[in-house]
N, C-alpha and C positions, 0 to 999 in steps of 0.2 A: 523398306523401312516402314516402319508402323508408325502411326500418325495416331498420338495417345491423347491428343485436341489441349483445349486451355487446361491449364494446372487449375486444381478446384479453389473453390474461394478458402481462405481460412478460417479455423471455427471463432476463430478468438472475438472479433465486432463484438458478438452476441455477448458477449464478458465485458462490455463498456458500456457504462452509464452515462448520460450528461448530470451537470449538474440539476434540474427541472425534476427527470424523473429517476434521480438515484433511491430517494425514500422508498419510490414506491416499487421499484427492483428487490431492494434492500429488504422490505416485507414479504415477498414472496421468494426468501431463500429460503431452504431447510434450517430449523433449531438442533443442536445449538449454537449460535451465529455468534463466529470470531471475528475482530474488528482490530486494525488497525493502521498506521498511515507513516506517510515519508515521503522525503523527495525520490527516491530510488533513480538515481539521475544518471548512472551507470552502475545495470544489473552484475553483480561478482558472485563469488560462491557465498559468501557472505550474507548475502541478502538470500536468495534461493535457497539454502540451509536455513535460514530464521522462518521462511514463510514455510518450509514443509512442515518445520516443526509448532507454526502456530495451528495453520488447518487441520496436524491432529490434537488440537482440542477442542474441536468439534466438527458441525458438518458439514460447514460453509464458512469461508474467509472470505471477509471482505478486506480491501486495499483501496483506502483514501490517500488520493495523492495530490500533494502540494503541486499550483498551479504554478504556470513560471513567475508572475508577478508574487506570489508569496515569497519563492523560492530567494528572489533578489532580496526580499524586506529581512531574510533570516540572517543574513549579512553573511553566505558561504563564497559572497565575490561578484565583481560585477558583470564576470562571463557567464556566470552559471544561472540557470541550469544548462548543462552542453547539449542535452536532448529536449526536444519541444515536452510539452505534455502528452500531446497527440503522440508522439513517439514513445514517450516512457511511460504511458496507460496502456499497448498496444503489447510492448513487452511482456508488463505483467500480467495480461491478459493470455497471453499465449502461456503460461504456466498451469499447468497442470493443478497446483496446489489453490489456485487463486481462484474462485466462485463470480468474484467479482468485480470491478476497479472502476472507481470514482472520484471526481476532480471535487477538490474545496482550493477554495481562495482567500480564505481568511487567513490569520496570522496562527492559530491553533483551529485544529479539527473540532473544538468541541462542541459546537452549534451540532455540527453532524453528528457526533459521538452519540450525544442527549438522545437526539433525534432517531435516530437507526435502533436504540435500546440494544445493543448485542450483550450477549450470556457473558463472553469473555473479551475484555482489550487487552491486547498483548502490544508493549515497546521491549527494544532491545534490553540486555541487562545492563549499562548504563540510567535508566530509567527506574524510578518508582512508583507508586501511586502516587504518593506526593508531585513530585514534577512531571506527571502526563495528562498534560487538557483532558478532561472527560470521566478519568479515572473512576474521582469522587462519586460524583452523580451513577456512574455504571453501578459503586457496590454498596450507594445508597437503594437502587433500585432491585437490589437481590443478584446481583452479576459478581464476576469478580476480575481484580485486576494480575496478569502474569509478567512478569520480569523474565525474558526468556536469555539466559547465559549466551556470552557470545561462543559461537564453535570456530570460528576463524576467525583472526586480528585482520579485517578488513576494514577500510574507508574507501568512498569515493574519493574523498578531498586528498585525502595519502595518494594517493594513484593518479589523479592530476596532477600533482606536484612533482611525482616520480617521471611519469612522462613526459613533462616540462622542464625537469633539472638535467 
């Protein structure tokens, strides 16, 4: 029997930000830098299908993700988030499509949004410029905002319920 030693480490860490030095991650990705953020609290095809389609528009996605204390203030319940942060930044770390994942704690991203200046912010098609933190200020700054259609009728919160009922 061949002794193939410890499994290697994973690449994905290197794809996590803390909160301190996500800015300055954030400045050293390739332009043109897509931005956007959510609880992603359990990863579906739903989710994985929106983010392949946001990083093709451009070179680099990033992924702000809601801290657990946000997560409780959004009022999606008071078990959630099911996955720590540490857990669902790790996730989306390990995808292929994702440049990069960083934690905010505020009630909207858009202190970071301002901050990071990305080319394009992209939310779900449920959203608009109008209702997404940050939007404004992106396509005041010459960027612009996408509304990416949904390709599967997926929720986390549907899918809790379903495995609960």
């Amino acid at each position: 029997m061949m002794d193939v030693g410890a499994p290697p480490e994973p690449r994905y860490p290197r794809k996590i930000a803390t909160a301190a030095d996500a800015l300055a991650r954030i400045a050293g990705l390739p332009r043109p830098l897509v931005m956007t953020n959510g609880v992603f609290d359990v990863l579906h095809r739903g989710h994985v299908t929106y983010l392949e389609q946001a990083r093709g528009l451009g070179a680099s996605l990033v992924v702000a993700v809601n801290s657990d204390a946000s997560v409780r203030r959004l009022g999606k319940g008071d078990d959630r988030p099911l996955n720590s942060l540490d857990d669902r930044m790790a996730v989306l770390a390990a995808l292929e499509s994702v440049s990069l994942v960083v934690p905010f704690d505020a009630d909207t991203p858009r202190d970071l949004v301002v901050a990071a200046k990305p080319d394009v912010l992209v939310k779900g098609g449920d959203y608009t410029a109008e209702t997404t933190a940050g939007a404004t200020e992106v396509i005041a700054a010459g960027g612009r905002f996408v509304a990416i259609p949904f390709a599967f009728d997926r929720s986390t919160t549907a899918l809790v319920r379903r495995i609960r009922g």
